[in-house]
ROPA-447270 format. One record per residue (C-alpha): x, y, z. Coordinates in Angstrom, 3 decimals, m for minus. Layout:
<nodes>
NODE      east     north        up
NODE         X         Y         Z
...
</nodes>
This chain:
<nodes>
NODE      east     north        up
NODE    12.821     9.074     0.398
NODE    16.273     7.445     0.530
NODE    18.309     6.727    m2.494
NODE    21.520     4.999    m3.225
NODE    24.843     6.399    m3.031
NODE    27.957     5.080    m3.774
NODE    30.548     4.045    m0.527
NODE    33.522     2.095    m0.322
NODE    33.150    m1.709    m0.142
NODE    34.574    m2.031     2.925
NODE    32.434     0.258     4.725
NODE    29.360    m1.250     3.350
NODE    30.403    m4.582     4.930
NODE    30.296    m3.363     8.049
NODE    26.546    m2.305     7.961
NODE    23.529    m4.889     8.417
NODE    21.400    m5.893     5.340
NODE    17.721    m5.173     4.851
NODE    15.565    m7.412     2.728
NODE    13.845    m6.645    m0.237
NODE     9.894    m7.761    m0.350
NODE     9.689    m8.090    m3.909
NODE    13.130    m9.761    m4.953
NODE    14.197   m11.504    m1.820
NODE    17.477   m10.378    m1.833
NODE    19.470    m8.477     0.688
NODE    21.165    m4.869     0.276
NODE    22.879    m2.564     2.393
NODE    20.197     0.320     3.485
NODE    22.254     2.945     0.400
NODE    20.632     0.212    m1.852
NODE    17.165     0.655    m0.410
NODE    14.506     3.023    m0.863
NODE    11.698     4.095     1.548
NODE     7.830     5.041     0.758
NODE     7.384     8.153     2.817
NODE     3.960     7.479     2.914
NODE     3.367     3.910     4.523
NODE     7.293     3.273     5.003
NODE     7.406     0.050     3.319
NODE    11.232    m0.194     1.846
NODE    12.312    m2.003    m1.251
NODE    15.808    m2.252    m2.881
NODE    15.790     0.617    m5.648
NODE    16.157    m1.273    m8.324
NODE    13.112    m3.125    m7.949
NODE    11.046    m0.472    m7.116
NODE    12.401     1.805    m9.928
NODE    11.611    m1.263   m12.897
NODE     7.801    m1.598   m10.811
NODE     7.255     2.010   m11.019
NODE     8.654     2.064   m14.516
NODE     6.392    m1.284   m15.579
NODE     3.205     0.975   m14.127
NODE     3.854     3.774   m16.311
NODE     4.503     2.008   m19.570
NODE     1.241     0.250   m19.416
NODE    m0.441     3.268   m18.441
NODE    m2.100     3.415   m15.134
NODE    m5.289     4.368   m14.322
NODE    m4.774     5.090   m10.543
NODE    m2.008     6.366    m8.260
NODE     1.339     4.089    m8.266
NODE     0.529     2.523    m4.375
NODE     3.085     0.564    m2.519
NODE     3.864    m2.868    m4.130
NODE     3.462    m4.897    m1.032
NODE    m0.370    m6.008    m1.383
NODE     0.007    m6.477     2.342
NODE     0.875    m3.247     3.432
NODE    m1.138    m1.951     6.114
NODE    m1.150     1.553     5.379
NODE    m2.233     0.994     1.818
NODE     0.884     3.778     0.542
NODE     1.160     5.836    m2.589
NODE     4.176     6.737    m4.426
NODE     4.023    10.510    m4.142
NODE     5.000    12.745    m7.442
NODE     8.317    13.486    m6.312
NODE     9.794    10.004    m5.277
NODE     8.535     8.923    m8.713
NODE    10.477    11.880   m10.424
NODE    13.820    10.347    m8.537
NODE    13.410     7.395    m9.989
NODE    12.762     7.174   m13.280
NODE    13.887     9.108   m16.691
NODE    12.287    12.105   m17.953
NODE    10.442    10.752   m20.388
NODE     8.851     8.213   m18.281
NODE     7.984    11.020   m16.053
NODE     6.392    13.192   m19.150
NODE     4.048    10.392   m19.596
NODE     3.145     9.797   m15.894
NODE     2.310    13.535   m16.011
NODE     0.600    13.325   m19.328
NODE    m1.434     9.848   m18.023
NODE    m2.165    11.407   m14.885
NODE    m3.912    15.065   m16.690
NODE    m5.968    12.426   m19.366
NODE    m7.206    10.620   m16.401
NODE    m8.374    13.658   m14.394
NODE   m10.137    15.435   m17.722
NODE   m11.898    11.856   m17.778
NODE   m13.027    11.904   m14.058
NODE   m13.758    15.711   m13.791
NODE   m17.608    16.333   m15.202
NODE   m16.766    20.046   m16.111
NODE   m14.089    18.936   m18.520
NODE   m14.049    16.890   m21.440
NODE   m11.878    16.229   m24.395
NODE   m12.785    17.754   m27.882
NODE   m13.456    14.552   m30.422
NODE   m11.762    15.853   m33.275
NODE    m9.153    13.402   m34.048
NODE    m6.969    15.723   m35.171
NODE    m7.740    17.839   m32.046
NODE    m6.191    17.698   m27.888
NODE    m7.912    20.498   m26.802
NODE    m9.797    20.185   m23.201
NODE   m13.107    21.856   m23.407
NODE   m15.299    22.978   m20.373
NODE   m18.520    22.639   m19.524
NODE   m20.872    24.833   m18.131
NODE   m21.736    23.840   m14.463
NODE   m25.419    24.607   m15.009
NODE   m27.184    21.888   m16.384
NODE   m24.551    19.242   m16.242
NODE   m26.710    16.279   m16.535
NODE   m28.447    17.345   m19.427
NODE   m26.481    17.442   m23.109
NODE   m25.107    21.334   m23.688
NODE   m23.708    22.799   m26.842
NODE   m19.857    22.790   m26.710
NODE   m17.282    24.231   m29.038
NODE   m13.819    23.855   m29.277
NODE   m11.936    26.997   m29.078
NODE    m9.212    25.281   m31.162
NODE   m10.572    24.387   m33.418
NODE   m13.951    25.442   m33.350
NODE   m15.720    22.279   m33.602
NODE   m19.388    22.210   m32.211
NODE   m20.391    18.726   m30.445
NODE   m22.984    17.303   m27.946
NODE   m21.331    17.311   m24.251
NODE   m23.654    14.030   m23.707
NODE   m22.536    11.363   m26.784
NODE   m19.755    14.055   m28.526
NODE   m21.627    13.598   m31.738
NODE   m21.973    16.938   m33.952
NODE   m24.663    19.352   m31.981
NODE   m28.130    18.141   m32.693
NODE   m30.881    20.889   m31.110
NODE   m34.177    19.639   m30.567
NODE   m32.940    15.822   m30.888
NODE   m31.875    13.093   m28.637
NODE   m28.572    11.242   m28.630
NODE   m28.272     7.925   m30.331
NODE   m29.228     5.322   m27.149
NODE   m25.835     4.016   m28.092
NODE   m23.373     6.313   m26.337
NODE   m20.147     6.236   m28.592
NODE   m16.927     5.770   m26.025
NODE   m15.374     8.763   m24.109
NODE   m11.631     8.778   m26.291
NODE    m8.260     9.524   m24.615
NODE    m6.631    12.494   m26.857
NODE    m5.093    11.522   m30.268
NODE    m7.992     8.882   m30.432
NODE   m11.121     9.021   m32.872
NODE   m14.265     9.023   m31.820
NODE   m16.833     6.742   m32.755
NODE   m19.270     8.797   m33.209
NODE   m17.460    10.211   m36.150
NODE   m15.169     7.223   m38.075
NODE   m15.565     3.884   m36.438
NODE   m17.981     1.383   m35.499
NODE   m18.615     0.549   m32.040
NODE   m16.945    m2.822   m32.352
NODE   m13.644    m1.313   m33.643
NODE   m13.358     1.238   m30.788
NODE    m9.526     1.165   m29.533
NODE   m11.097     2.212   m26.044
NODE   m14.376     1.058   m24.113
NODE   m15.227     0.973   m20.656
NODE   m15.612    m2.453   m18.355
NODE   m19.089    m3.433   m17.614
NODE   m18.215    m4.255   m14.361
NODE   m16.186    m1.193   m12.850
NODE   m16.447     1.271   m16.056
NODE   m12.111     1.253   m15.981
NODE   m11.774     2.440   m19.339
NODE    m9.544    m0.121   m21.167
NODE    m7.666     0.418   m24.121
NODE    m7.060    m2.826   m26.944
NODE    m4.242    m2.292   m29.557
NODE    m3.888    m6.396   m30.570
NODE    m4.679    m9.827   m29.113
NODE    m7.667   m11.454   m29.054
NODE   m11.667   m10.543   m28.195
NODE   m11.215   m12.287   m24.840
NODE   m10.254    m9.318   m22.435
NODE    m9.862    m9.254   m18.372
NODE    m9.773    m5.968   m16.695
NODE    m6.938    m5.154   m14.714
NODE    m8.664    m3.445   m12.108
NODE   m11.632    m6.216   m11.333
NODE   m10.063    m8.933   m12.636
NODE   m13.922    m9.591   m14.866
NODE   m13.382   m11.417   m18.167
NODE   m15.350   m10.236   m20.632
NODE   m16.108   m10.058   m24.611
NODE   m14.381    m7.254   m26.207
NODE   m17.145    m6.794   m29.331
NODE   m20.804    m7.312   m27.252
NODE   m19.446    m6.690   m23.767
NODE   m20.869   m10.062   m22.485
NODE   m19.431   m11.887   m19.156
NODE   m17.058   m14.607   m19.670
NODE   m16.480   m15.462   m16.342
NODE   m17.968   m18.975   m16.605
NODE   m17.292   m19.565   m20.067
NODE   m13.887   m21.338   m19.473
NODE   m14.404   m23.540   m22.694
NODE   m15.110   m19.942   m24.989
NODE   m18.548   m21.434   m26.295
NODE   m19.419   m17.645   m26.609
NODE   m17.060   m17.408   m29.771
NODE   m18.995   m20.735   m31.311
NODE   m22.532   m18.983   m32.393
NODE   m23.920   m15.445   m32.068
NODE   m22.994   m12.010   m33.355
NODE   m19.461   m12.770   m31.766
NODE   m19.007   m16.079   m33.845
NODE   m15.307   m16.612   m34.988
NODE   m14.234   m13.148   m33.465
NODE   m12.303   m14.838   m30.815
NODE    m8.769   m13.725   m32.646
NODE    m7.398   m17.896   m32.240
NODE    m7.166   m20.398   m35.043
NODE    m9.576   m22.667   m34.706
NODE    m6.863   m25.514   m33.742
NODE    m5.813   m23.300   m30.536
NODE    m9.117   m23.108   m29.354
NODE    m9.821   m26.897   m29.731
NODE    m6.127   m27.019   m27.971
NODE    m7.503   m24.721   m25.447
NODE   m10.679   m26.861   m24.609
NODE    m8.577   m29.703   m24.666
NODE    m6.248   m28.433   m22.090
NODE    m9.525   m27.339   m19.692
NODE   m11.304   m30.660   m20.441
NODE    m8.269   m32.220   m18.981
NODE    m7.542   m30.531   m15.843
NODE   m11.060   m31.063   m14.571
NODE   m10.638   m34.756   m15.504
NODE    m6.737   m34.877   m13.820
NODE    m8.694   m33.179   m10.751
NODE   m11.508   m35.685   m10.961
NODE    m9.469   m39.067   m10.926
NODE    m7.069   m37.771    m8.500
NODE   m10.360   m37.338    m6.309
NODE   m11.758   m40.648    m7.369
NODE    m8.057   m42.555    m6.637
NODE    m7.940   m40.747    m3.367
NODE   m11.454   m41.152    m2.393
NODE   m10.990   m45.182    m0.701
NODE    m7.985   m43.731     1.172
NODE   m10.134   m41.478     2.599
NODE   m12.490   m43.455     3.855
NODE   m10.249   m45.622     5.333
NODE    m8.418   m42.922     6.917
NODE   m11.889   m41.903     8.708
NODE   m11.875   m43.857    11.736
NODE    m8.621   m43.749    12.723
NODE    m8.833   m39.887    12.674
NODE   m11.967   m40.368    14.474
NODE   m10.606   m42.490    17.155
NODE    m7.437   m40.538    17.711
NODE    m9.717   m37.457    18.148
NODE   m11.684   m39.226    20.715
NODE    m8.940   m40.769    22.484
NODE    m7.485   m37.103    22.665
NODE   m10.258   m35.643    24.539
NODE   m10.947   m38.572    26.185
NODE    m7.395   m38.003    27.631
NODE    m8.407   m33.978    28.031
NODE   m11.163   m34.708    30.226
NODE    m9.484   m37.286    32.337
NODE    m8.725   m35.519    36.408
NODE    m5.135   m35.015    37.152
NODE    m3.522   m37.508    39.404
NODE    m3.471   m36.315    43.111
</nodes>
């Protein structure tokens, strides 16, 4: 990976600039940096506040290259990210990058306590079937299955409380289902994470719009009729003057779209025949034989 070091002005003029795919500006190559992986180059800068932006939000894959073009589909590895960025932005990549494989690894599993960030394993017998586990930190017993308290000779609830990140309570313990910081998306099971805003969420990864309390699609619900009646009603987060604003606004771009279609419609048609003819007169013209 190349980084940026300083050089004299002059002897920077002298060398040809490279463009950056993300800002559209041009830097010497000292000012550039280069994926190892898929070789894609971006000024540092840019690359450094993308990597940086990534982190902060907490990501839930491996930082690839920021060109959504690039044909080798890249990844930043660990040590051009550790070049980059601070070390405390790196202490949280690290720290984001162990939660997410305790979450993905079905021997491992995070102890529930709230007041608890211990990992616990699994046995490997019997892993789809709940097991007994206890903490060794702090001794707590749960159900591998819905991390409820052990119940022997019962079944879990056929509500499955959330999976939590460490730090986090689970539900199974203090809050209700609705009030869960963390659930999963019904469409690709991301897990997603809600600290403020409103009940209408779109995951990152899938790009599905959903309801954050019942989990139903919103996809087609561009007006938000879903918040008017139901379970759901008035959990939208919005005064109810910003969703009549909101309705107003949709109502009128599919009416703007509508009579622009309906002014341009006679043009149209008029338009018809003389496209028609000049296509015709163009292969008319194709098929004629050269002249000998």
């Amino acid at each position: 990976m190349t980084t940026a070091r300083y050089r004299p002005t002059w002897d920077l003029a002298l060398d040809p600039l490279v463009s950056c795919k993300l800002c559209l500006g041009e830097y010497p190559v000292e000012q550039m940096t280069t994926i190892a992986q898929c070789q894609c180059i971006f000024c540092t800068l840019c690359l450094k506040q993308y990597v940086e932006l990534l982190i902060k939000e907490g990501l839930e894959t491996a930082i690839s290259c920021p060109d959504a073009a690039c044909p080798k589909q890249g990844h930043l590895q660990e040590d051009e990210i550790e070049c980059m960025v601070a070390a405390e932005i790196m202490q949280r990549y690290k720290k984001l990058q162990f939660e997410r494989e305790v979450l993905l690894d079905p021997c491992r599993t995070w102890c529930p306590a709230s007041t608890c960030q211990a990992v616990c394993q699994l046995q490997e017998m019997g892993l789809q079937t709940p097991q007994l586990v206890q903490c060794k930190a702090c001794a707590m017993e749960f159900c591998s299955a819905c991390k409820a308290s052990w119940h022997p000779g019962q079944g879990c609830p056929e509500t499955m409380p959330i999976t939590f990140l460490p730090g986090e309570t689970s539900s199974a313990f203090k809050l209700e289902e609705d009030d869960a910081p963390i659930k999963r998306c019904p469409k690709c099971k991301v897990y997603i994470e809600r600290d403020e805003g409103c009940a209408q969420m779109m995951c990152k990864n899938c790009k599905h719009a959903f309801c954050w309390y019942c989990l139903e699609s919103l996809d087609d619900d561009f007006l938000l009729i879903h918040y008017d009646k139901g379970p759901c009603r008035n959990k939208l987060g919005h005064s109810r003057a910003s969703v009549i604003w909101h309705r107003t606004q949709v109502v009128g771009i599919f009416a703007g779209f509508g009579l622009l279609l309906l002014v341009a419609s006679p043009f149209l048609l008029l338009a018809t025949p003389f496209v028609l003819c000049c296509k015709c007169k163009f292969s008319k013209g194709d098929d004629d034989p050269l002249p000998t």
